[in-house]
Biotite code that builds the C-alpha atoms (Angstrom):
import biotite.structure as struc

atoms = struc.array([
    struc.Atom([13.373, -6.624, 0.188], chain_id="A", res_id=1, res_name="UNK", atom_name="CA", element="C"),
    struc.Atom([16.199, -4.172, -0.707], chain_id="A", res_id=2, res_name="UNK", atom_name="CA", element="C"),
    struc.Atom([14.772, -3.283, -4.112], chain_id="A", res_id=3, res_name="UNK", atom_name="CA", element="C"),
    struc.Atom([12.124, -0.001, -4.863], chain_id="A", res_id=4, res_name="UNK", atom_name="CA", element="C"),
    struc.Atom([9.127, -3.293, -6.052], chain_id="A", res_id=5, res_name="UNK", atom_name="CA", element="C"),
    struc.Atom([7.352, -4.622, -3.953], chain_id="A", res_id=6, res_name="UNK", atom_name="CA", element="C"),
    struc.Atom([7.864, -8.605, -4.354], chain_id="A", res_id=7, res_name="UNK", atom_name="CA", element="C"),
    struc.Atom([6.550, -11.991, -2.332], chain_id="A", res_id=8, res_name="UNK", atom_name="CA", element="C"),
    struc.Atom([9.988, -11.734, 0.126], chain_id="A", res_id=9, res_name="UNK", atom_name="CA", element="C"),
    struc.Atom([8.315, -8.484, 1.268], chain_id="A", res_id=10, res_name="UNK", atom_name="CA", element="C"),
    struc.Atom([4.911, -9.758, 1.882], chain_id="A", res_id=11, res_name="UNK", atom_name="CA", element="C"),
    struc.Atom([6.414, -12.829, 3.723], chain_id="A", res_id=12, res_name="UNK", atom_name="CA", element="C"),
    struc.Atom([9.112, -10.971, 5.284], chain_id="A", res_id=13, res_name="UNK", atom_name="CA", element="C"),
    struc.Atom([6.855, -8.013, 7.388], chain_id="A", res_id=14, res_name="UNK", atom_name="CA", element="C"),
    struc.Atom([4.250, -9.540, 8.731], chain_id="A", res_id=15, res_name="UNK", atom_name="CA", element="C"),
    struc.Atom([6.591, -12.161, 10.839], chain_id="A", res_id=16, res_name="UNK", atom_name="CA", element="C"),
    struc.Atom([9.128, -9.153, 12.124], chain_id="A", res_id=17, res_name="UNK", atom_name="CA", element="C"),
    struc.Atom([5.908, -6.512, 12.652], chain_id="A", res_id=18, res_name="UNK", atom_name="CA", element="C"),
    struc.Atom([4.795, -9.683, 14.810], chain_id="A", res_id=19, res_name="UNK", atom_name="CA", element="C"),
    struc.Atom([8.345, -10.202, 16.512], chain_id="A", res_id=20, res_name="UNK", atom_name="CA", element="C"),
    struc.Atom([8.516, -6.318, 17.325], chain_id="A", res_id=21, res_name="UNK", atom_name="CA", element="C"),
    struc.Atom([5.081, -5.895, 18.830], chain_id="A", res_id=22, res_name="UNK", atom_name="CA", element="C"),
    struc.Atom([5.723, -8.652, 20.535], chain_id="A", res_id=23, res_name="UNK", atom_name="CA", element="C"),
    struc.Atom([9.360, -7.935, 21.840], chain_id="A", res_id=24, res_name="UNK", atom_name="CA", element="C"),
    struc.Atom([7.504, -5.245, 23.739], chain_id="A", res_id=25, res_name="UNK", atom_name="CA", element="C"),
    struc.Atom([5.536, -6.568, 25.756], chain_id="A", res_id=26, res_name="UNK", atom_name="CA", element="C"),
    struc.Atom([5.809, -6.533, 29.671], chain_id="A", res_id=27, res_name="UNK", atom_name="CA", element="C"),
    struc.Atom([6.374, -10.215, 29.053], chain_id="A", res_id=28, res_name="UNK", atom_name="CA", element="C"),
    struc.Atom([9.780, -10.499, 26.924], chain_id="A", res_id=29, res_name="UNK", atom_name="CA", element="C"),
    struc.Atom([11.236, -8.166, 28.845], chain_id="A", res_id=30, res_name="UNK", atom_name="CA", element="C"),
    struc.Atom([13.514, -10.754, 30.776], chain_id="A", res_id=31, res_name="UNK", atom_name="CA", element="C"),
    struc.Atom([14.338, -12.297, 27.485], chain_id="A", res_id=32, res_name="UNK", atom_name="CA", element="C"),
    struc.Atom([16.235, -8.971, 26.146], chain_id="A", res_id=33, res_name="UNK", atom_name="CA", element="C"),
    struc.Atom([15.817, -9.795, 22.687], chain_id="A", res_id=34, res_name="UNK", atom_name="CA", element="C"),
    struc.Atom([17.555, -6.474, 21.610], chain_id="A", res_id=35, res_name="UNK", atom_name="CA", element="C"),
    struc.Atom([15.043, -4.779, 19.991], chain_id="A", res_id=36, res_name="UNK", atom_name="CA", element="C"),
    struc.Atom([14.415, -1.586, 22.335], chain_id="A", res_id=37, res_name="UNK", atom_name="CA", element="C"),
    struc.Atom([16.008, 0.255, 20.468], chain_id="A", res_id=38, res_name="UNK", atom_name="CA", element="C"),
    struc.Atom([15.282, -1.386, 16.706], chain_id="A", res_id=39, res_name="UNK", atom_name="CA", element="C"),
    struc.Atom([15.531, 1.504, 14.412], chain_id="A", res_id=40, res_name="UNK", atom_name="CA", element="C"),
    struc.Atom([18.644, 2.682, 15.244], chain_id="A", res_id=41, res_name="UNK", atom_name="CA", element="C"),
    struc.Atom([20.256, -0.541, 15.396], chain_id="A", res_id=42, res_name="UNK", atom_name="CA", element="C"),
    struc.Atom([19.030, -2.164, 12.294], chain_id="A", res_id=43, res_name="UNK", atom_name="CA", element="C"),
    struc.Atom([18.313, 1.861, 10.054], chain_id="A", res_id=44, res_name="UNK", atom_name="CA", element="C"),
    struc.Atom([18.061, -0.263, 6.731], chain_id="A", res_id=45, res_name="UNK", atom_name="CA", element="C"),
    struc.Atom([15.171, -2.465, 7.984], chain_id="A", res_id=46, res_name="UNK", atom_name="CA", element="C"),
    struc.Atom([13.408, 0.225, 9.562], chain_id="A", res_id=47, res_name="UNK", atom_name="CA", element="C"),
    struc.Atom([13.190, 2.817, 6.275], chain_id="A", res_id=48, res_name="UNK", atom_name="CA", element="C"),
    struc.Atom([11.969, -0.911, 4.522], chain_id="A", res_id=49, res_name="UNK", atom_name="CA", element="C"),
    struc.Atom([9.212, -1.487, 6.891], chain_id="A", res_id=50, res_name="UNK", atom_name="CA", element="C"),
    struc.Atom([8.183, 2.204, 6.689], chain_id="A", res_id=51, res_name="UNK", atom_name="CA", element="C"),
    struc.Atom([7.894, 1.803, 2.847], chain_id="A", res_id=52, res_name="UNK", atom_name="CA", element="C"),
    struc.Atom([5.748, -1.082, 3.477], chain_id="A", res_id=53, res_name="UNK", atom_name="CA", element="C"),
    struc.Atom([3.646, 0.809, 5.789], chain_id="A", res_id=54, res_name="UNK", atom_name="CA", element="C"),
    struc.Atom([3.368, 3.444, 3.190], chain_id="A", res_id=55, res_name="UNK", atom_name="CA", element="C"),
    struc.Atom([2.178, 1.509, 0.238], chain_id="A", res_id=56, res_name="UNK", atom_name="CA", element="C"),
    struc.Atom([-1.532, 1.728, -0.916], chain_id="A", res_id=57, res_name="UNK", atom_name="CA", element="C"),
    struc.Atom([-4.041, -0.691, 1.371], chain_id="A", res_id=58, res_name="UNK", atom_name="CA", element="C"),
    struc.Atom([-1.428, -0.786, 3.938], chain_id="A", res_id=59, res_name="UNK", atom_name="CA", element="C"),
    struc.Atom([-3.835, 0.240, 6.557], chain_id="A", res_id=60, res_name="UNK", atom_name="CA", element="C"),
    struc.Atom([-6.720, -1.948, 5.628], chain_id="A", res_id=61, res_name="UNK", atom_name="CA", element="C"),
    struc.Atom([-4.157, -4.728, 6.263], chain_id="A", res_id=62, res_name="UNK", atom_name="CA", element="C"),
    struc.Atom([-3.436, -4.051, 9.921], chain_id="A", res_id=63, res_name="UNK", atom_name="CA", element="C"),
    struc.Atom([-5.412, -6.114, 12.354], chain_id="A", res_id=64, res_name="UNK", atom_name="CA", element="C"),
    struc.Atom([-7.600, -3.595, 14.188], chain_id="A", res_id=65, res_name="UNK", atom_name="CA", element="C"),
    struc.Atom([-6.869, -5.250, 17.635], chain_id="A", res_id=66, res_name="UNK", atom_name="CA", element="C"),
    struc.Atom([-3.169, -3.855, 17.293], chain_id="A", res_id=67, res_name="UNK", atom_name="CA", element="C"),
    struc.Atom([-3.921, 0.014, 17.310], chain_id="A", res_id=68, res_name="UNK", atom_name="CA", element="C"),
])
């Protein structure tokens, strides 16, 4: 996950916290306060790793089209 390849940790890894963040926002989890308002500034590294993700080739025909 830290390195500039793309390996099987990374394709494991994202889906499960792209899950966790989309749903940490929701009306719903609110009351839980699972800390991830304000994710990207509190965890920089992960961010700029998940944004590399989202930037590699086929990315987009990956997302589910119910989450836009």
């Amino acid at each position: 996950m830290a390195g500039p390849e793309l390996t099987a940790a990374d394709i494991v890894a994202y889906p499960g916290l792209k899950l966790l963040l989309r749903a940490s926002r929701h009306p719903q989890a609110a009351p839980l306060a699972l800390g991830f308002d304000d994710f990207e500034t509190r965890f920089p590294g992960i961010a700029a790793w998940m944004q590399r993700v989202e930037q590699l080739p086929g990315y987009e025909k990956t997302y589910p089209p119910h989450w836009r």
